[in-house]
C-alpha positions as CSV (number, residue, x, y, z in Angstrom):
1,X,227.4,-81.2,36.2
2,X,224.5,-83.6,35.2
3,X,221.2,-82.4,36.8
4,X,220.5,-85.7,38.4
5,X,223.9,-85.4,40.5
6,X,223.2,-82.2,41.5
7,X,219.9,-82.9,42.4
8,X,221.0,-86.1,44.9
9,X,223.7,-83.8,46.4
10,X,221.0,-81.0,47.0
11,X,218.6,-83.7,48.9
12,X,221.7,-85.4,50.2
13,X,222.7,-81.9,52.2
14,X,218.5,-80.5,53.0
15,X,217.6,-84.3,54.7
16,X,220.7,-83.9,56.5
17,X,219.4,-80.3,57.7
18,X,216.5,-81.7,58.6
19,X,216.8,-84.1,60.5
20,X,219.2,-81.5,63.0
21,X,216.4,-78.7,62.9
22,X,213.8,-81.5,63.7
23,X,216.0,-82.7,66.4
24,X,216.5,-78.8,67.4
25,X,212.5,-78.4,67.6
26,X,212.1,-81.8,69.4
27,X,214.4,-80.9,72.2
28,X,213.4,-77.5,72.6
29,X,209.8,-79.4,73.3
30,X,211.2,-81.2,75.3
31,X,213.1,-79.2,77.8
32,X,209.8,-76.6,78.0
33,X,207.7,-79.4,78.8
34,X,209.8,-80.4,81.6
35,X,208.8,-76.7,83.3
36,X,206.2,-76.5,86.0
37,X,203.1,-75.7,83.6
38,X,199.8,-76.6,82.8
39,X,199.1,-80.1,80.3
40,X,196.8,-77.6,78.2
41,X,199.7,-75.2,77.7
42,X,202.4,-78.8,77.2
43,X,199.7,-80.3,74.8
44,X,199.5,-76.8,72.7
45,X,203.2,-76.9,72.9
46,X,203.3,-80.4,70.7
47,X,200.7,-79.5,68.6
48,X,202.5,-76.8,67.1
49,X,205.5,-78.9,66.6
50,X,203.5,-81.1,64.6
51,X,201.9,-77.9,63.0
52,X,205.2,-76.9,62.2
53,X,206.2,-79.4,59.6
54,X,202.7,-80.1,58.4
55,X,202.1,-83.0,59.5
56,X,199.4,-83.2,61.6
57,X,196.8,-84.8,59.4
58,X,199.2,-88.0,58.8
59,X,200.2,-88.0,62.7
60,X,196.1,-88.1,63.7
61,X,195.3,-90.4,61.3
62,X,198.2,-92.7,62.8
63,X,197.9,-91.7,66.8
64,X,194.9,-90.1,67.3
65,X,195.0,-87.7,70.0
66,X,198.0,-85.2,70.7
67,X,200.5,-87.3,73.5
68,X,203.8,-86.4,73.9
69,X,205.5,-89.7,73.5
70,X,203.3,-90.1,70.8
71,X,204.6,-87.2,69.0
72,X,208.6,-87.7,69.7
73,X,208.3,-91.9,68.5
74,X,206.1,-90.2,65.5
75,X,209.3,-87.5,64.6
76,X,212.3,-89.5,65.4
77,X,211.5,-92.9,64.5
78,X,208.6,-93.6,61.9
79,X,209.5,-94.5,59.0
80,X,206.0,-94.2,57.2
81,X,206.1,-89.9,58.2
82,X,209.0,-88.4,55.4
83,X,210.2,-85.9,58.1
84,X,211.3,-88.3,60.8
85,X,214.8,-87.7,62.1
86,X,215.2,-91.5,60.7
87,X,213.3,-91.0,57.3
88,X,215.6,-88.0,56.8
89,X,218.8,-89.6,57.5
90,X,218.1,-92.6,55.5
91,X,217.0,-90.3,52.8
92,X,220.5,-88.3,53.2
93,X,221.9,-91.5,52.8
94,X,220.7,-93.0,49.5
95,X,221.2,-89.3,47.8
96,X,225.1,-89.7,49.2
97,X,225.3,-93.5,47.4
98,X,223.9,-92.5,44.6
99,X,226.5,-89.7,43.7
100,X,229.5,-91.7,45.9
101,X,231.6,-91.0,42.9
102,X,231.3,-87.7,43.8
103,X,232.0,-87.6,47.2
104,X,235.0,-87.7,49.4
105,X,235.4,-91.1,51.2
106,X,235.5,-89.2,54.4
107,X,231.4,-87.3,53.0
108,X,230.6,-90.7,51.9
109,X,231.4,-92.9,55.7
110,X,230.0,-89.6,57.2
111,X,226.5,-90.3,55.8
112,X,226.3,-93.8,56.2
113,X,228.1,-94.0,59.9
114,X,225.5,-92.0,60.6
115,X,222.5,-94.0,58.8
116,X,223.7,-97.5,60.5
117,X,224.8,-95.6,64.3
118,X,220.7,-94.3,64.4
119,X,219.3,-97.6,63.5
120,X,221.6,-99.2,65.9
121,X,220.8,-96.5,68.4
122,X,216.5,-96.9,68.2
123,X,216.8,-100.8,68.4
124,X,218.7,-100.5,71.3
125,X,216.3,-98.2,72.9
126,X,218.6,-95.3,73.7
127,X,216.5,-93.0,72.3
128,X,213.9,-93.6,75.1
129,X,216.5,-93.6,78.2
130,X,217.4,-90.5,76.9
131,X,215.7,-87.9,74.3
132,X,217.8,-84.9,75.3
133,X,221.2,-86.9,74.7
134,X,220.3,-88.7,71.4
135,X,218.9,-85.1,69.9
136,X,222.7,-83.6,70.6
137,X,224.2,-86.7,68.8
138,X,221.8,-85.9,65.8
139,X,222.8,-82.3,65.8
140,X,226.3,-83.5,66.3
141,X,226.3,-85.9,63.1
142,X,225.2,-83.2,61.2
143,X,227.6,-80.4,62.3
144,X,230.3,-83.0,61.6
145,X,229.0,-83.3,58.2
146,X,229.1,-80.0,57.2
147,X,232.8,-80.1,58.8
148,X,233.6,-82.9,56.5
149,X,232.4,-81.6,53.7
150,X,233.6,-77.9,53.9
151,X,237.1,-79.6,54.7
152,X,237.1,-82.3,52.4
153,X,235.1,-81.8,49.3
154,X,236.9,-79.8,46.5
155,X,235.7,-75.9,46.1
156,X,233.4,-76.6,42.7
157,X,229.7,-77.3,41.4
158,X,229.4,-80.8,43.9
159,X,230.3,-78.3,47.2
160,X,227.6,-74.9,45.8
161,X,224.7,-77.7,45.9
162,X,225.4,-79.0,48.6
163,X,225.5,-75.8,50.4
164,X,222.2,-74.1,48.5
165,X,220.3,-77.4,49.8
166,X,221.5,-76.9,53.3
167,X,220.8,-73.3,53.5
168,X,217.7,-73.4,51.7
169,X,216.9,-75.9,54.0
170,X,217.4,-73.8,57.2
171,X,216.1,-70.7,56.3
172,X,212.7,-72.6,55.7
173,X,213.2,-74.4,59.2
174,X,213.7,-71.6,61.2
175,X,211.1,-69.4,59.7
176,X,208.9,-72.3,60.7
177,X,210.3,-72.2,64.3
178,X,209.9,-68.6,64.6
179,X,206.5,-68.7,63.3
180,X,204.7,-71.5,66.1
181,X,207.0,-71.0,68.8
182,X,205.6,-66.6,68.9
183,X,202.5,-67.4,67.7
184,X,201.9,-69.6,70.5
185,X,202.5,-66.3,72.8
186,X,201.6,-63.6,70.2
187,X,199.3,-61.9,72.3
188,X,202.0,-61.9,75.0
189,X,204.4,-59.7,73.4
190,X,203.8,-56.7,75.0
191,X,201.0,-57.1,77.7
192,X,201.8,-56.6,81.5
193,X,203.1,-59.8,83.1
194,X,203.1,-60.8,86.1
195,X,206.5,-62.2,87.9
196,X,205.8,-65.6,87.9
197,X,205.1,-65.1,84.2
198,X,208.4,-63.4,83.4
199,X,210.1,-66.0,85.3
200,X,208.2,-68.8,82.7
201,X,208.5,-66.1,79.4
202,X,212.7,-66.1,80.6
203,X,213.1,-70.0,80.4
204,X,210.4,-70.3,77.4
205,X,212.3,-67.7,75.0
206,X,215.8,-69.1,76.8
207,X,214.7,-72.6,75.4
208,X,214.2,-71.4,71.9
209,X,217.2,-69.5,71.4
210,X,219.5,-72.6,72.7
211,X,217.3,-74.5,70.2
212,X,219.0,-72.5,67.7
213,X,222.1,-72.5,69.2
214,X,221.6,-68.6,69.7
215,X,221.6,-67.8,73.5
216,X,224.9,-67.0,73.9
217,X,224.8,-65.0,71.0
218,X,221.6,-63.2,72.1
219,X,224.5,-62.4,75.4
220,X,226.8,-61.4,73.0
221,X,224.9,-59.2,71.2
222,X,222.6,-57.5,73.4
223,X,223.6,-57.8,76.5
224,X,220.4,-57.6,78.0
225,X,217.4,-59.4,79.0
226,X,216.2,-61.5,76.7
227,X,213.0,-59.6,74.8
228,X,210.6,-61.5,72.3
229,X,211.0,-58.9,69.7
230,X,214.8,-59.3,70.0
231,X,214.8,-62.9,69.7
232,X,213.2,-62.3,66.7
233,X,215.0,-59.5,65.2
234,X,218.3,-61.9,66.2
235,X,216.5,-65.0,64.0
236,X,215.5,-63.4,61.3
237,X,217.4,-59.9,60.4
238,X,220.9,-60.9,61.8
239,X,223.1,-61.5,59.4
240,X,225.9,-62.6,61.7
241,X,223.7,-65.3,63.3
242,X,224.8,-68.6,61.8
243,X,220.8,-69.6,61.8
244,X,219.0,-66.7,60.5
245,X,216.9,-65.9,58.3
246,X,219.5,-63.0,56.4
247,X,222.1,-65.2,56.8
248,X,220.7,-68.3,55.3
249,X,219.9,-65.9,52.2
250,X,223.1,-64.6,52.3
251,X,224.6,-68.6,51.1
252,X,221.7,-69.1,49.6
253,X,222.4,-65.9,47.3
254,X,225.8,-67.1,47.2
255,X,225.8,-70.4,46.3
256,X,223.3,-69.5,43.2
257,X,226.1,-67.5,41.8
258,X,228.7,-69.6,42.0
259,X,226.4,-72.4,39.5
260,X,224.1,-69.6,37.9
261,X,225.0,-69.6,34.1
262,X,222.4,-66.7,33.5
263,X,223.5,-64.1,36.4
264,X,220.4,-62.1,35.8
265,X,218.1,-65.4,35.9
266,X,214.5,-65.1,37.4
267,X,215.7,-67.2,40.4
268,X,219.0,-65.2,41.2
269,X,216.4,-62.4,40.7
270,X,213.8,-63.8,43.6
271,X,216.7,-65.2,45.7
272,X,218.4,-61.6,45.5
273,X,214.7,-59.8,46.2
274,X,214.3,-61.9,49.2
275,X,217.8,-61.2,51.0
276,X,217.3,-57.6,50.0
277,X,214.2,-57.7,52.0
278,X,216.0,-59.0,54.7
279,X,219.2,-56.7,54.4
280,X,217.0,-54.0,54.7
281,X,214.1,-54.5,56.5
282,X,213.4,-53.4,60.1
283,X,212.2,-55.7,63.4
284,X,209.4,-52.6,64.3
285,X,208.1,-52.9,61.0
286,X,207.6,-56.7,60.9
287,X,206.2,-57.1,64.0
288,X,204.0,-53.7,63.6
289,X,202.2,-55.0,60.2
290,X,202.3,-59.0,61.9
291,X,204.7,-61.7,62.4
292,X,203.0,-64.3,61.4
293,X,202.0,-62.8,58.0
294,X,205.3,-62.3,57.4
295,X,206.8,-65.8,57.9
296,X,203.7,-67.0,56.3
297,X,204.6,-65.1,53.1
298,X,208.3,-66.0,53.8
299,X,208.3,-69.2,53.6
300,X,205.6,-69.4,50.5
301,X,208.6,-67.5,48.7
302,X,211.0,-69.8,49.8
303,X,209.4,-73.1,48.4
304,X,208.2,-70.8,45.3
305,X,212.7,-70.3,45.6
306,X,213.0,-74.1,45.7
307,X,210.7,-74.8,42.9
308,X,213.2,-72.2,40.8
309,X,216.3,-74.2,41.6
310,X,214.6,-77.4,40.9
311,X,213.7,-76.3,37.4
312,X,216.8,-74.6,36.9
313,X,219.3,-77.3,37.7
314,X,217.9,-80.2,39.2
315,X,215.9,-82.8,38.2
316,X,212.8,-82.0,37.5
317,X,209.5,-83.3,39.4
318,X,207.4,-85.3,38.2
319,X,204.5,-84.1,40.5
């Protein structure tokens, strides 16, 4: 397959990730903010959303200070900031015209239903009547196009890239999740609290595991209360959660295989040292020598990953 394809379906399938996982950490924002609390604690909440993706240098020097309408109109709908939900679906977009010789007509109207429904959608204004609504039609668009494309697109080269974009994709974005939403409470994790403050620490770690689509899961799985350290052992070491950190490696590792030439290439190598970590590694010992190094580190290895696959197969960057 010619780099350049590959490369367009790679971007095609990580904007498309993107834009749900912004949506995700948008609404779980959203819904906390909505608890009784104070607007220090909501204001720290958005910051680290911004914090998350890097952006708050651009979003200050275009808003100024930290408001929370300021900060959704600045993540769904501005089309100077990269990461918008609408930058990342019009981006998803012209990677999928680019290669529509390569796609399925079903892929193809996917991708740009979805482009012409979100412009139509933020002219009209339904964003504003209702954030929580239009963030589960982004997520939906996006699970439909994975749907489409696992059920459509023919089992070679196109379908591997497209997969090692989405999944290298969300093991970044949840690492990123992980690492603001505990850091935020950090200090938390095993003090004494007080009722009231279990009864906020319930909803607060409910609202990030339904961001994830993980609190029945959590249910399923441990049948208890839900425990910071848990939710973090669930979204990172799980293998069987669909949004993990191990299971994202897992397709990642995957995917590399199936388009590796070289199966003992230095970025099967890293990508297989990473999961390995992961396979192995223990939620005591994470949290015991810090959380936040650890993500910190994890997802500096995932980029350095990224980097890999760019010069391995895709076109490569003029930065």
């Amino acid at each position: 397959m010619l780099s350049r394809t590959a490369d367009h379906l790679f971007w095609m399938s990580r904007y498309t990730e993107r834009a749900e996982n912004t949506a995700r950490m948008l609404d779980v924002n959203y819904q906390t903010s909505l608890l009784p609390q104070s607007e220090a604690v909501a204001l720290v909440g958005w910051q680290g959303l911004i914090s998350i993706s890097e952006l708050l240098p651009n979003y200050t020097k275009r808003y100024g200070d930290i408001r929370a309408r300021d900060v959704m109109d600045f993540m769904v709908k501005d089309e100077t900031n990269p990461s918008s939900i609408v930058s990342c679906l019009g981006a998803a977009r012209e990677n999928a015209r680019a290669v529509r010789g390569t796609l399925t007509t079903e892929v193809w109207e996917t991708q740009n239903q979805t482009w012409l429904e979100v412009r139509r959608m933020i002219k009209a204004g339904e964003f504003e009547r209702d954030p929580g609504q239009f963030f589960e039609w982004v997520k939906f668009r996006s699970h439909l196009s994975r749907g489409v494309t696992v059920g459509t697109m023919l089992m070679d080269e196109a379908l591997y890239f497209m997969r090692l974009g989405t999944f290298l994709e969300r093991a970044d974005n949840t690492a990123r999740l992980v690492d603001v939403k505990f850091h935020a409470v950090e200090s938390d994790f095993f003090g004494t609290a007080s009722e009231k403050d279990q009864e906020y620490d319930f909803y607060h770690w409910s609202a990030i595991l339904r961001s994830v689509s993980g609190f029945e899961i959590y249910r399923k799985v441990y049948r208890d209360v839900i425990k910071p350290e848990r939710v973090a052992e669930l979204l990172i070491l799980r293998p069987d959660m669909p949004r993990s950190l191990h299971a994202s490696l897992n397709e990642v590792v995957g995917n590399l295989a199936m388009v590796a030439s070289d199966p003992n290439s230095e970025t099967q190598r890293r990508a297989g040292k990473l999961r390995s970590e992961l396979k192995y590694g223990r939620i005591d010992e994470i949290l015991a020598t810090g959380l936040h190094a650890y993500l910190t580190q994890f997802l500096d290895r995932v980029n350095d990953l990224g980097m890999h696959i760019s010069q391995d197969f895709l076109v490569p960057s003029t930065a």
